[in-house]
PDB file as gemmi writes it, atoms N, CA and C in Angstrom:
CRYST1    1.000    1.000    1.000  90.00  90.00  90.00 P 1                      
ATOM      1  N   UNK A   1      43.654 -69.490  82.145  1.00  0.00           N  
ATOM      2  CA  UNK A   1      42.287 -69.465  81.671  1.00  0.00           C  
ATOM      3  C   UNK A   1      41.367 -69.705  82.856  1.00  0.00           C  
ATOM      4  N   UNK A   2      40.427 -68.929  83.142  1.00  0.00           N  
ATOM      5  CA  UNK A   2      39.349 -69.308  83.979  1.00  0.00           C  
ATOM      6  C   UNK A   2      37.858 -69.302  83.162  1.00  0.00           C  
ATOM      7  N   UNK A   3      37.030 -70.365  83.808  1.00  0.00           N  
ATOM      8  CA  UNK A   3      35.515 -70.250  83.385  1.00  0.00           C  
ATOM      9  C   UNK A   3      34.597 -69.622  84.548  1.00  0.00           C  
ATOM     10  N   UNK A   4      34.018 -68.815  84.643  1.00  0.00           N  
ATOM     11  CA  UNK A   4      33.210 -68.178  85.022  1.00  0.00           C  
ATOM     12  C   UNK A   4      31.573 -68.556  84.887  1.00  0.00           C  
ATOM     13  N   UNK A   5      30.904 -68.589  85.499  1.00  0.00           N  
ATOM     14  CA  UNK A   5      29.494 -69.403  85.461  1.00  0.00           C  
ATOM     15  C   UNK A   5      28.449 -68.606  86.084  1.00  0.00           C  
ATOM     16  N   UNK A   6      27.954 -67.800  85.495  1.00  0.00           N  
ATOM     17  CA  UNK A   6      27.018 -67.208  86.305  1.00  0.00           C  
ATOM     18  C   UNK A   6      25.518 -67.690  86.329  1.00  0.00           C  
ATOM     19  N   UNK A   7      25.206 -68.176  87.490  1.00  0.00           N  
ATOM     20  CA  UNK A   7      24.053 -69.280  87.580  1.00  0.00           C  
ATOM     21  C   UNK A   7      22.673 -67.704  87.188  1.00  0.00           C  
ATOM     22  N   UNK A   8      22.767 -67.092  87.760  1.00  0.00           N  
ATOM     23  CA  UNK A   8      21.464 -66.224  88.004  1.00  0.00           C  
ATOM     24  C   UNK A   8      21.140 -65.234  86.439  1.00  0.00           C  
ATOM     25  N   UNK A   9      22.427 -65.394  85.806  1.00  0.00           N  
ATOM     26  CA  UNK A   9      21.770 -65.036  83.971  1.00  0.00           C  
ATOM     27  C   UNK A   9      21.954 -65.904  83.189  1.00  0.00           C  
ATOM     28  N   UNK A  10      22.538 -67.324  83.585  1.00  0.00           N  
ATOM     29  CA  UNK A  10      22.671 -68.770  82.939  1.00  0.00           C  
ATOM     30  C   UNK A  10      23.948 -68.147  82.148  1.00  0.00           C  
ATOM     31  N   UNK A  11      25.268 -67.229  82.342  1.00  0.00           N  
ATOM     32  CA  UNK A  11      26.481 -66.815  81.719  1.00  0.00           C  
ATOM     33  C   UNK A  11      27.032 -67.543  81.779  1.00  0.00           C  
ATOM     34  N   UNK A  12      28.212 -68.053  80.643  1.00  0.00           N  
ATOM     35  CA  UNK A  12      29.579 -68.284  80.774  1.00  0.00           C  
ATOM     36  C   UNK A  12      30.156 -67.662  80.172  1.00  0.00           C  
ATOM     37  N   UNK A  13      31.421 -67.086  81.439  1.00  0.00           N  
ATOM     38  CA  UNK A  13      32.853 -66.168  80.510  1.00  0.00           C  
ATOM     39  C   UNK A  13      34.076 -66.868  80.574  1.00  0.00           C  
ATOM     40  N   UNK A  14      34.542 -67.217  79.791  1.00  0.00           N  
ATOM     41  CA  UNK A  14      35.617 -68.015  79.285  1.00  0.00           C  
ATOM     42  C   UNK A  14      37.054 -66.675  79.550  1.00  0.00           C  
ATOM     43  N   UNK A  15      37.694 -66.833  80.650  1.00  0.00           N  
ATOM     44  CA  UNK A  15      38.812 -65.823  80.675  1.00  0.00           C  
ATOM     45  C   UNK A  15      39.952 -66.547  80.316  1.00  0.00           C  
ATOM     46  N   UNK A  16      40.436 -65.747  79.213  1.00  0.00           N  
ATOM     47  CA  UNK A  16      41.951 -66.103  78.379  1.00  0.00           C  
ATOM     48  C   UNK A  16      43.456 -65.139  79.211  1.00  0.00           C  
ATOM     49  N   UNK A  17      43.022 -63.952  79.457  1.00  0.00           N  
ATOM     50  CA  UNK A  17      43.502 -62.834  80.161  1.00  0.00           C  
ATOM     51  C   UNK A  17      42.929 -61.904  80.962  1.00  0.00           C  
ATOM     52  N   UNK A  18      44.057 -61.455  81.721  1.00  0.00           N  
ATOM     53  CA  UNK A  18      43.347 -60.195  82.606  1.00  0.00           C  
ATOM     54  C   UNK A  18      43.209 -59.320  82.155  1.00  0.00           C  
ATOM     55  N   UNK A  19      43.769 -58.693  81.140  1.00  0.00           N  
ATOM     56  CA  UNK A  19      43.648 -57.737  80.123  1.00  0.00           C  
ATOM     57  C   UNK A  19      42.601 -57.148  79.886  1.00  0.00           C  
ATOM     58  N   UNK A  20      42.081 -55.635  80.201  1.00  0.00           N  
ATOM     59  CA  UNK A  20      40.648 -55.106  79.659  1.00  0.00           C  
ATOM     60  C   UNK A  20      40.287 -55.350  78.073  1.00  0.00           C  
ATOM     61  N   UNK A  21      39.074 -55.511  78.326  1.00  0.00           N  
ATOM     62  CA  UNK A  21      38.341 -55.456  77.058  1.00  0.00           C  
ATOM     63  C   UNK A  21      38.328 -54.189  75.828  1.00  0.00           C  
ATOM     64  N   UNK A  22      38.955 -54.133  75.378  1.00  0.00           N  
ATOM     65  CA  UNK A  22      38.596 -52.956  74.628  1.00  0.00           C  
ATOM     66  C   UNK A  22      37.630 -52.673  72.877  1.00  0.00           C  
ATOM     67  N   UNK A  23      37.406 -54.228  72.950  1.00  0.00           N  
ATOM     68  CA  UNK A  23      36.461 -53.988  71.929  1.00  0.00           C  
ATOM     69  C   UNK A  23      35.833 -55.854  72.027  1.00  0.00           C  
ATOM     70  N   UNK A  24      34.287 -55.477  71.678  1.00  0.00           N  
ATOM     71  CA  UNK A  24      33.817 -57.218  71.736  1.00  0.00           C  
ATOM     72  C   UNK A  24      32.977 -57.038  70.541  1.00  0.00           C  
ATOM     73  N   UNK A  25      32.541 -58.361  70.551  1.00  0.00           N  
ATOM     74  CA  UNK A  25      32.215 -58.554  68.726  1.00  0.00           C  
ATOM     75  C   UNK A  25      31.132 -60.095  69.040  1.00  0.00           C  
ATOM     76  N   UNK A  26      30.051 -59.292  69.253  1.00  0.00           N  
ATOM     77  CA  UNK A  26      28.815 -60.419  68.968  1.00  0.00           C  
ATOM     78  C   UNK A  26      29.175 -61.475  67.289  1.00  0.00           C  
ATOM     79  N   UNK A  27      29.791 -62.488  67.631  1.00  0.00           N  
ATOM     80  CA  UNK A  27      29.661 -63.713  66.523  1.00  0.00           C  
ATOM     81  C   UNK A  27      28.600 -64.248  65.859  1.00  0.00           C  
ATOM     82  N   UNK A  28      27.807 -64.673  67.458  1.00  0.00           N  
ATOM     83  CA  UNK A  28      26.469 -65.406  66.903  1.00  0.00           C  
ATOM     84  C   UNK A  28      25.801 -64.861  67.795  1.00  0.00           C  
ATOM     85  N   UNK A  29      23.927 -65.027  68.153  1.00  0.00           N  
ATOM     86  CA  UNK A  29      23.365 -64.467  68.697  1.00  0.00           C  
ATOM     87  C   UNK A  29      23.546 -64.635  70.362  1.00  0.00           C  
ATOM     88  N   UNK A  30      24.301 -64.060  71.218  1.00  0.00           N  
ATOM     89  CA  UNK A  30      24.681 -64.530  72.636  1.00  0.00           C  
ATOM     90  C   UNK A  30      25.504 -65.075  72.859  1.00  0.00           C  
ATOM     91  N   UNK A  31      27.030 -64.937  71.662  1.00  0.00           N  
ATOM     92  CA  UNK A  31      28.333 -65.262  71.817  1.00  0.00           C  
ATOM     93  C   UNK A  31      29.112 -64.001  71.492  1.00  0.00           C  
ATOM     94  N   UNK A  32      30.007 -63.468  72.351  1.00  0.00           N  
ATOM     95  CA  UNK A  32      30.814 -62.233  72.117  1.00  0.00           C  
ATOM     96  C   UNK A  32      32.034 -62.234  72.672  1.00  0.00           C  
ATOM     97  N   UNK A  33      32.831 -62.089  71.379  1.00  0.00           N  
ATOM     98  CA  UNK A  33      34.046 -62.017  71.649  1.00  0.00           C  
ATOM     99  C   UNK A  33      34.780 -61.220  71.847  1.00  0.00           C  
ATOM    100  N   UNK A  34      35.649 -61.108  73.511  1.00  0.00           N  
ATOM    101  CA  UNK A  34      36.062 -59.408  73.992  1.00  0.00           C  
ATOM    102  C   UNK A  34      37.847 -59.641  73.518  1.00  0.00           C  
ATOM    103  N   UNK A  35      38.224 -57.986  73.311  1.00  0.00           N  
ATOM    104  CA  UNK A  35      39.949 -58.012  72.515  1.00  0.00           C  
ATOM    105  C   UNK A  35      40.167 -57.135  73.341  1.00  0.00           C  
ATOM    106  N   UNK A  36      41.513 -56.743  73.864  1.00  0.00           N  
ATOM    107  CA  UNK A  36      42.395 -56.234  74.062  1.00  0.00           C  
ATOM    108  C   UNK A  36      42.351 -54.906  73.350  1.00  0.00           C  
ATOM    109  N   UNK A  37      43.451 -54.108  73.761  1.00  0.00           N  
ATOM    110  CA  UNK A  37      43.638 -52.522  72.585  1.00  0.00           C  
ATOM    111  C   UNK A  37      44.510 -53.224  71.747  1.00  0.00           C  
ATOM    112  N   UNK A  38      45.538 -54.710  71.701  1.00  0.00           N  
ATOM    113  CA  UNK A  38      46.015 -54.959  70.515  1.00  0.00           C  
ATOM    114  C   UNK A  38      45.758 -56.118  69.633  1.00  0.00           C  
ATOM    115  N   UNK A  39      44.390 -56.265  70.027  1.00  0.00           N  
ATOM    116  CA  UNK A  39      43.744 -57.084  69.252  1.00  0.00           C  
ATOM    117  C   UNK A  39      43.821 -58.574  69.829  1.00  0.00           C  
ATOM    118  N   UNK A  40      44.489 -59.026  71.255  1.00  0.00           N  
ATOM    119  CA  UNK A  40      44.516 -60.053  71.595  1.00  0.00           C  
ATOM    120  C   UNK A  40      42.800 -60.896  71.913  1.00  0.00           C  
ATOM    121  N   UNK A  41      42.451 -61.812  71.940  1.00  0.00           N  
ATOM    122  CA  UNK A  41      41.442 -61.951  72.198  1.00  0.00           C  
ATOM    123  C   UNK A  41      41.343 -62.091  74.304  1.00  0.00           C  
ATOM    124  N   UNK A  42      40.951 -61.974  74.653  1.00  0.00           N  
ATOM    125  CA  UNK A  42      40.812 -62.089  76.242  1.00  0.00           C  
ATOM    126  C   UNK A  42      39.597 -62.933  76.548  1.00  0.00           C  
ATOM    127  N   UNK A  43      38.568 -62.859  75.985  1.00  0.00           N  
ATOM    128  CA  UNK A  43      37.829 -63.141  76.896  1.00  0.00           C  
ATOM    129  C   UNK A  43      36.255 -64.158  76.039  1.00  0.00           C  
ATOM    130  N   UNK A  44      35.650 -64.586  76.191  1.00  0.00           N  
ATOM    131  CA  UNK A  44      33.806 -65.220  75.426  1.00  0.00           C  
ATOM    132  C   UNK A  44      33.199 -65.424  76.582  1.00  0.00           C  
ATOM    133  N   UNK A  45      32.199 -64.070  76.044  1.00  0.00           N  
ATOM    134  CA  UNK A  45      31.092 -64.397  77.109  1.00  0.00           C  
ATOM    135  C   UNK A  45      30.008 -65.183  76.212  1.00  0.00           C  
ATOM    136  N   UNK A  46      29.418 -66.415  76.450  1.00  0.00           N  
ATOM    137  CA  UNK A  46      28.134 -67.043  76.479  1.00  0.00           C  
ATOM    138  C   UNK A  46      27.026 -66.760  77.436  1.00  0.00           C  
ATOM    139  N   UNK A  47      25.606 -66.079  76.432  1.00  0.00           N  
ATOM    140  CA  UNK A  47      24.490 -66.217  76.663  1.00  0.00           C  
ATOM    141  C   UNK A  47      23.496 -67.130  76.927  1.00  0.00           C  
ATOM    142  N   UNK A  48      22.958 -67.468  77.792  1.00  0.00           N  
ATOM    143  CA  UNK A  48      21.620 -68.629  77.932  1.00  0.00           C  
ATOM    144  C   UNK A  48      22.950 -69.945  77.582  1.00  0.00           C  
ATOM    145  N   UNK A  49      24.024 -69.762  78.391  1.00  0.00           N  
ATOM    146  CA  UNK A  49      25.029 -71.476  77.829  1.00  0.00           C  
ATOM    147  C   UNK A  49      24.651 -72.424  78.210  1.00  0.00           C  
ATOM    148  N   UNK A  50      23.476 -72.119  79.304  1.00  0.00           N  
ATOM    149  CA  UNK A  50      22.901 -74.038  79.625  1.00  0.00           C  
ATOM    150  C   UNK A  50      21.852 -74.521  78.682  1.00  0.00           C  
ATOM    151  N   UNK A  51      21.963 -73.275  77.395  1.00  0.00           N  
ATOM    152  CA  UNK A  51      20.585 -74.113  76.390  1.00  0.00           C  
ATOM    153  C   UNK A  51      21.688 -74.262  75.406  1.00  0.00           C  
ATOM    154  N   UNK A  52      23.412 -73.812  75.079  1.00  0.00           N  
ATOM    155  CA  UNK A  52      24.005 -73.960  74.150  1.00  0.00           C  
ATOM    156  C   UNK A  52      25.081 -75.146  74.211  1.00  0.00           C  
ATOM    157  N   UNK A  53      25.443 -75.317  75.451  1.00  0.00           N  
ATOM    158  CA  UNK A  53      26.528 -76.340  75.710  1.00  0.00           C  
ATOM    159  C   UNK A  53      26.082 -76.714  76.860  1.00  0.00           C  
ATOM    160  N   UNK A  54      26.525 -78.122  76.618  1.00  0.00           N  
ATOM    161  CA  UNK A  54      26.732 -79.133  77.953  1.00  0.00           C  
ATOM    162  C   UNK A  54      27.588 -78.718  78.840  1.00  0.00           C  
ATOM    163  N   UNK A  55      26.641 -78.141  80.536  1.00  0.00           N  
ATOM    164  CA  UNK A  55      27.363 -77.562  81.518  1.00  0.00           C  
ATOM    165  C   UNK A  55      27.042 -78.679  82.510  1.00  0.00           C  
ATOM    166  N   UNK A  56      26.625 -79.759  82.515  1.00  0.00           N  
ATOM    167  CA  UNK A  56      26.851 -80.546  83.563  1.00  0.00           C  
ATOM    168  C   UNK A  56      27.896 -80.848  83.447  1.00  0.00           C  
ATOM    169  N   UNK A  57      28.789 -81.721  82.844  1.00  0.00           N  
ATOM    170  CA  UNK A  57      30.372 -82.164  83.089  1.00  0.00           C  
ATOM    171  C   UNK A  57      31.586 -81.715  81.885  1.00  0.00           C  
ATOM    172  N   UNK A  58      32.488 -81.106  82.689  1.00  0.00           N  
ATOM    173  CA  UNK A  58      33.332 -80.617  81.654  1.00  0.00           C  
ATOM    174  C   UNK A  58      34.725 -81.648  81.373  1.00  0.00           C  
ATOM    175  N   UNK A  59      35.166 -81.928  80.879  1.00  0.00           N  
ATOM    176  CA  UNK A  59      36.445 -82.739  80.677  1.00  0.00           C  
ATOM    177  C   UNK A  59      37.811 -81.909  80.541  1.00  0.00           C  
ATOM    178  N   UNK A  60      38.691 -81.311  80.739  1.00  0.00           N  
ATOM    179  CA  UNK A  60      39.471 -80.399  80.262  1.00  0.00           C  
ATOM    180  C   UNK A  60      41.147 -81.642  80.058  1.00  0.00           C  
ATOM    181  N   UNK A  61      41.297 -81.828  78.367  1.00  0.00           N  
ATOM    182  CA  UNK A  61      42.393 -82.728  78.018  1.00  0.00           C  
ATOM    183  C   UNK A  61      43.872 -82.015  77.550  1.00  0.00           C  
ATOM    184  N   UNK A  62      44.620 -82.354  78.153  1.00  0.00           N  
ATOM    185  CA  UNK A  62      46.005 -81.758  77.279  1.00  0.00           C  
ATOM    186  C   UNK A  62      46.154 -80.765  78.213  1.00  0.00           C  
ATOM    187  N   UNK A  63      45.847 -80.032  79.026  1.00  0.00           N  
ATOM    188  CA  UNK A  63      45.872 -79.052  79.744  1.00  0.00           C  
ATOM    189  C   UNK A  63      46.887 -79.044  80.783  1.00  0.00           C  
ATOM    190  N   UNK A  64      47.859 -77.810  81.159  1.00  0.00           N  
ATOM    191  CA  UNK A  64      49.000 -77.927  82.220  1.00  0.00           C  
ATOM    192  C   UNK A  64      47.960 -78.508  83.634  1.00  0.00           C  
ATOM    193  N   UNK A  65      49.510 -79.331  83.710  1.00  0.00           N  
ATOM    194  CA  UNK A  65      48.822 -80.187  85.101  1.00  0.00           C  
ATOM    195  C   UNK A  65      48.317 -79.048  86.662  1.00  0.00           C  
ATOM    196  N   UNK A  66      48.914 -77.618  86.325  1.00  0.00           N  
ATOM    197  CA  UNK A  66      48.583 -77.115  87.621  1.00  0.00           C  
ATOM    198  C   UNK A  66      47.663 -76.328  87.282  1.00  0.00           C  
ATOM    199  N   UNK A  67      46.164 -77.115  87.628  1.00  0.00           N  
ATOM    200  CA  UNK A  67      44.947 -76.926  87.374  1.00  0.00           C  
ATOM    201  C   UNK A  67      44.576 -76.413  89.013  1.00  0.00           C  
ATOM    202  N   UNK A  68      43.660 -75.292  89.122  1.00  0.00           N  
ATOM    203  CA  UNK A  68      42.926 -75.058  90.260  1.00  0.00           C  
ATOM    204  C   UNK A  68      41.545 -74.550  90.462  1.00  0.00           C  
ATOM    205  N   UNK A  69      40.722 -75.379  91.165  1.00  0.00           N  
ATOM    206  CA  UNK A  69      39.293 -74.936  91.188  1.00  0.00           C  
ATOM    207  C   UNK A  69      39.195 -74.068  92.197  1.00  0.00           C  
ATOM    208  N   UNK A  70      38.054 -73.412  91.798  1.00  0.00           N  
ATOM    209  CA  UNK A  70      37.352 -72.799  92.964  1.00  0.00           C  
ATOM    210  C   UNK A  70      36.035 -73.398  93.127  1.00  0.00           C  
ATOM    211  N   UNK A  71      35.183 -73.497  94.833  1.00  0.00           N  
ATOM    212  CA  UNK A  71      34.112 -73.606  94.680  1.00  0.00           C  
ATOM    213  C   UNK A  71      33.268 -72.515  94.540  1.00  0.00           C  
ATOM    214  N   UNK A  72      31.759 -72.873  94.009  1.00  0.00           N  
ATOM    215  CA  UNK A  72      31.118 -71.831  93.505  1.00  0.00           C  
ATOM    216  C   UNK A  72      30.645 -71.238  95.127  1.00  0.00           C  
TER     217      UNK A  72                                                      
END                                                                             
């Protein structure tokens, strides 16, 4: 899984897989959820996410220990 942060349209894409998108599905207004050709989900992009979720500090619990950042 990677999070993706795009400061200059206030984005977050939540990557599940590398897998192309082959179909996405607006949920709520500026949440869209991208699938696979077999329906896997891959990917949520968030719109305007610094007015929807708390992006100053993230906590990530339960998660495999071989975690790796990148800097922005």
């Amino acid at each position: 899984m990677k999070l993706n942060y795009y400061d200059e349209t206030d984005s977050l894409y939540i990557e599940f897989s590398d897998e192309t998108s082959a179909e996405s599905v607006e949920i709520s207004e500026g949440v869209v959820l991208d699938y696979d050709a077999q329906g896997k989900l891959v990917g949520i992009d968030i719109d305007n996410a610094g007015h929807k979720i708390q992006l100053r500090d993230f906590y990530l619990k339960g998660l495999h220990p071989n975690i790796m950042t990148v800097a922005a």
